[in-house]
C-alpha positions in Angstrom: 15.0 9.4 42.5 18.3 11.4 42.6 19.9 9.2 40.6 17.1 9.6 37.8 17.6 13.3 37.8 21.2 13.0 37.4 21.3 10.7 34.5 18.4 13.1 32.8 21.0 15.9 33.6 23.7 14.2 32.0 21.7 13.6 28.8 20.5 17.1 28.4 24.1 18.8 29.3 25.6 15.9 26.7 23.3 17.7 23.8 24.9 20.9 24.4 28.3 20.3 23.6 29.7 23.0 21.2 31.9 22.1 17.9 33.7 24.4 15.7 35.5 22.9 12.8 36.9 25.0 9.6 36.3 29.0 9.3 32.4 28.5 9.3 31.5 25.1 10.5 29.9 24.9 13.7 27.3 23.1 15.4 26.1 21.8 18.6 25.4 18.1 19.9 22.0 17.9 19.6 22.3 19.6 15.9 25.2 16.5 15.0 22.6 13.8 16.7 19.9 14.9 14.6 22.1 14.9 11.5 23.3 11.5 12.3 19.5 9.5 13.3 18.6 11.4 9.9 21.1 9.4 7.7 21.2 6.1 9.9 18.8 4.4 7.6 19.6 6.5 4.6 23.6 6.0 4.4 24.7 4.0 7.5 28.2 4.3 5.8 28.9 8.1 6.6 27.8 7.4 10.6 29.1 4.5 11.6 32.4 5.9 14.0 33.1 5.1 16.8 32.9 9.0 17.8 29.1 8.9 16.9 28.4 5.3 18.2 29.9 5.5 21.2 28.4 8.5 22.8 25.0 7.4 21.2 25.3 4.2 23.7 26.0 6.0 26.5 23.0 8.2 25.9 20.8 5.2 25.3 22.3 3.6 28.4 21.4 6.4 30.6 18.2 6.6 28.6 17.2 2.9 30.3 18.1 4.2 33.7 15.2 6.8 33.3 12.9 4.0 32.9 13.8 1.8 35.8 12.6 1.6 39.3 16.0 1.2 40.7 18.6 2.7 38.0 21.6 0.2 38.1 24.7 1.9 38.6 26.7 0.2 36.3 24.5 1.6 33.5 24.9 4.9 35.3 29.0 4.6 34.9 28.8 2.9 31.6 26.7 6.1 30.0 29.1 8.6 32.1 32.5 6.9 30.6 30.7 6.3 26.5 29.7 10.2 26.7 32.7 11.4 28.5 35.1 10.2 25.9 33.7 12.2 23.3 32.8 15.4 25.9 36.3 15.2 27.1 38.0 15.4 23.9 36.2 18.3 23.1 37.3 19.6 26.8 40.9 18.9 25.6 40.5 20.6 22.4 38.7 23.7 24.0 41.9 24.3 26.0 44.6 22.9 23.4 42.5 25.6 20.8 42.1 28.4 23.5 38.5 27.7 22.2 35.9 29.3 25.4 33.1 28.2 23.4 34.0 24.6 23.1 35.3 24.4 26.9 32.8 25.7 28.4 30.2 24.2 26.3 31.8 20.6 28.0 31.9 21.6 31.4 28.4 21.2 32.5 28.8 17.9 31.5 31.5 17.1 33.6 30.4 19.1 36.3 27.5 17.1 36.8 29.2 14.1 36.0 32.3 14.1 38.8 28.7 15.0 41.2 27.1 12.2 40.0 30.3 10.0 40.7 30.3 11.1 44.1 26.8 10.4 44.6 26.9 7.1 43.6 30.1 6.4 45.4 28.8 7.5 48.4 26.0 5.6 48.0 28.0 2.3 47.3 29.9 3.6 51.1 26.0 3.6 52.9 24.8 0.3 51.3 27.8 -1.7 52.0 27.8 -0.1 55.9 24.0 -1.1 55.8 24.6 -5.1 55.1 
């Protein structure tokens, strides 16, 4: 069950992740998702990146672990690692920028994240001492 909570937590801190481009651009996560599920069917051209697909699979793989009895780890690490790319470039830019909004806009994220490692990995310790 802790496992479930964790992956929901990482999908709601991922939609919170801050961007600042130009003088007046800005936006959140959740506000660039939107924009990109808006044009997927309208001009699949302008979304396609790798910067919007990847995350968007890690979401959707964490997504699945929501809806399983068991989640399967592996899902678990695969949605930490697709997210985390794009979170932790925006980590690196927050510091390389001096930008406090963008950092700690990502740090909830990886907060929960390196916790959510440790969970699991100490859960991998107990199951293999239980066989």
């Amino acid at each position: 069950m802790k496992a479930k909570i964790l992956s929901a937590l990482l999908i709601l801190f991922s939609l919170f992740g801050y961007l600042e481009w130009g003088k007046e651009n800005h936006s959140f996560l959740f506000e660039a998702e939107y924009e990109v599920f808006s044009k997927l069917f309208t001009d699949t051209q302008s979304v396609i990146h790798p910067f919007t697909l990847i995350p968007l699979i890690g979401q959707i793989s964490l997504m699945i672990t929501l809806f399983q009895r068991s989640p399967h780890k592996r899902m678990i690490y695969a949605g930490i690692v697709c997210i985390g790319l794009l979170i932790g470039l925006m980590f690196f830019i927050g510091i390389i920028s001096k930008n406090f909004k963008i950092l700690i806009s990502t740090i909830p994220f990886i907060a929960t994240a390196i916790y959510t490692l440790r969970y699991l990995n100490k859960q991998n310790k107990t199951s293999d001492i239980d066989k």
